[in-house]
N, C-alpha and C positions, 0 to 999 in steps of 0.2 A: 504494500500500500504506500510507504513513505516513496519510493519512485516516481508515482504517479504525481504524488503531491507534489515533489519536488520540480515537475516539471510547468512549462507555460501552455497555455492555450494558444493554437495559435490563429490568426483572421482564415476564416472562412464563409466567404463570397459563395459558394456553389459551384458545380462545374466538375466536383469530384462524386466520387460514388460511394455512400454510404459504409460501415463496416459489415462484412456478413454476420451472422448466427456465431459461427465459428471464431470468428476474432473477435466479437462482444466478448462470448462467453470467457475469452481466455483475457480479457483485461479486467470481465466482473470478476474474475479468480483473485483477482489481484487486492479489491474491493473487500472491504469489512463483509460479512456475510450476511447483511442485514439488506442491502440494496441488489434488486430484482430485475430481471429483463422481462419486458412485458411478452405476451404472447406471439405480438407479429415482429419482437427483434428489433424495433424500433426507437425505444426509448428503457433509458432506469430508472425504477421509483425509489424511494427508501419514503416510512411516518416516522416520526417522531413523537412520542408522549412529554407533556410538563407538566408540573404541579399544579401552577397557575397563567394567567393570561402575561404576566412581565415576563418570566422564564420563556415564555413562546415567542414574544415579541423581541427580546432582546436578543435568539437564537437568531431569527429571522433578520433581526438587520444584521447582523454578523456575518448571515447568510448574502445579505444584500449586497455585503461590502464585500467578497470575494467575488460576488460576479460582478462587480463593476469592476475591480480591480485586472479581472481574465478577461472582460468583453463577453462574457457566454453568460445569460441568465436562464434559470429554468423556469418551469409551469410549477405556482407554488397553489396547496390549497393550506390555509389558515385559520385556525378555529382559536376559542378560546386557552385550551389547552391540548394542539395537535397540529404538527408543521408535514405534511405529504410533499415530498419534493420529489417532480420529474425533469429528467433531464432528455435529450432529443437535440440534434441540431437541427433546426427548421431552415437553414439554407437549403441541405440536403435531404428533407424530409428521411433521417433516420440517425443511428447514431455516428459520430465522430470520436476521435481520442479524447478530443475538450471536456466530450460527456462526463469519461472516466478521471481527468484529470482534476472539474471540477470535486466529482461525488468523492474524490481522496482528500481533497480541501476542508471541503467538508467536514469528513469526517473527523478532523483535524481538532473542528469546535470545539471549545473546553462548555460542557453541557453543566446548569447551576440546578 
């Protein structure tokens, strides 16, 4: 996992072709075991539970501030206490290594 983290995301415009099944799965390997390839190969999710609504919130911009900082943001769902985070590259309608490199960032988060 620290590889992945350790690495940048890098600009992608489109024009490349998506990773297969095959090379997802061997970089979700890589991945805490908590975050999932969805069924069509296209995107990872990982939830997140917290205590209360600050602990969620303050994950979340933490969270905000690594994708702004790599240029790759995900599809977030947000509740009071539950962060759902999918990641996808939407230039290439499926996944890239940005995916993996953020969800290793990620998982980085020191969680309160």
């Amino acid at each position: 996992m620290s590889e992945l983290a350790d690495r940048k995301c890098k600009p992608c415009e489109g024009g490349v072709a998506p990773l297969d099944r095959a090379a997802a799965q061997r970089l979700l390997a890589d991945l805490g075991g908590e975050w999932t390839l969805a069924d069509d190969g296209r995107s990872i999710r990982r939830a997140w539970a917290f205590r209360d609504f600050y602990r969620t919130m303050s994950f979340v911009n933490a969270l905000a501030h690594v994708a702004n900082i790599e240029d790759h943001h995900p599809d977030l769902e947000v509740g009071y206490n539950y962060c759902r985070v999918r990641y996808t590259t939407h230039a290439i309608g499926g996944l890239s290594e940005n995916d993996f490199v953020c969800a290793a960032k990620i998982d980085r988060l020191p969680l309160a």
